[in-house]
N, C-alpha and C positions, 0 to 999 in steps of 0.2 A: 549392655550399653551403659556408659556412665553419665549420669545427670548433671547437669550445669550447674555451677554450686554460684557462682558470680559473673557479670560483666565488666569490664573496666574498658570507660571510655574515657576520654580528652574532648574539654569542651573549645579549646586551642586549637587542636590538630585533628588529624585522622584517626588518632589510635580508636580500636575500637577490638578489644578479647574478649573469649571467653572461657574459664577456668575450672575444671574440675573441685580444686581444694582453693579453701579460702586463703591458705597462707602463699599460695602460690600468687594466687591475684593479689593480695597484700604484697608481697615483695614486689609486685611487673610495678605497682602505682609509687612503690618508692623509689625505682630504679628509672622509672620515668619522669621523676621530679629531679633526680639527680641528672639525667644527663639532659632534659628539657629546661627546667624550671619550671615545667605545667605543675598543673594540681589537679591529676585525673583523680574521677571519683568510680566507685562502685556500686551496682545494683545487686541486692542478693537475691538469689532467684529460690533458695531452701535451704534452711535451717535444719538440724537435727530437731527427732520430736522434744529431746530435754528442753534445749532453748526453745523454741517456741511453746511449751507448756509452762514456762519461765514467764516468758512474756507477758503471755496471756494474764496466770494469773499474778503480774505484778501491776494489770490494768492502766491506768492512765498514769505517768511518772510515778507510777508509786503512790500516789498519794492516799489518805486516807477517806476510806469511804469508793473509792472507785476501784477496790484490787482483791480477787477472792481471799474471803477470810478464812474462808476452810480450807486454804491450800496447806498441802505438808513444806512448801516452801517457806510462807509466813514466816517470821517472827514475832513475836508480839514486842510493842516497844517496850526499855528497861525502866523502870521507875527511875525519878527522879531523885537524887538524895537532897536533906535539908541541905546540904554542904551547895549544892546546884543553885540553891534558890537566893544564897546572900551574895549581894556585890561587894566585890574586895575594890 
């Protein structure tokens, strides 16, 4: 059995799909804006675990202080050069 990767509905019309591969539901909402001029949107119903272990620990937009710092994804930020710090 294969899992539901997306939905794509129209909040204009009737459309209402649902998509195995995400690029497949990507293309139905562009083809649909093309020949509608809707602007169907997507729900995604599963992620692979990368992205969603992405996610997670990239915690709230990234920001600092809310994103696991032991993840192997991290970067750490790059210092800044004195070249950074004078206004031209």
């Amino acid at each position: 059995m294969t899992s539901k990767r997306a939905t794509v509905t129209c909040p204009a019309c009737e459309l209402e799909e649902t998509f195995t591969r995400l690029a497949t539901a990507r293309s139905r909402i562009e083809d649909h804006r093309a020949e509608t001029g809707h602007e169907a949107t997507w729900e995604l119903h599963r992620l692979s675990p990368g992205v969603e272990r992405a996610g997670d620990d990239a915690g709230v937009c990234g920001r600092p202080g809310r994103t696991n710092a032991d993840s192997p994804l991290r970067r750490p930020l790059a210092r800044r050069s004195a070249d950074d710090e004078t206004e031209t």
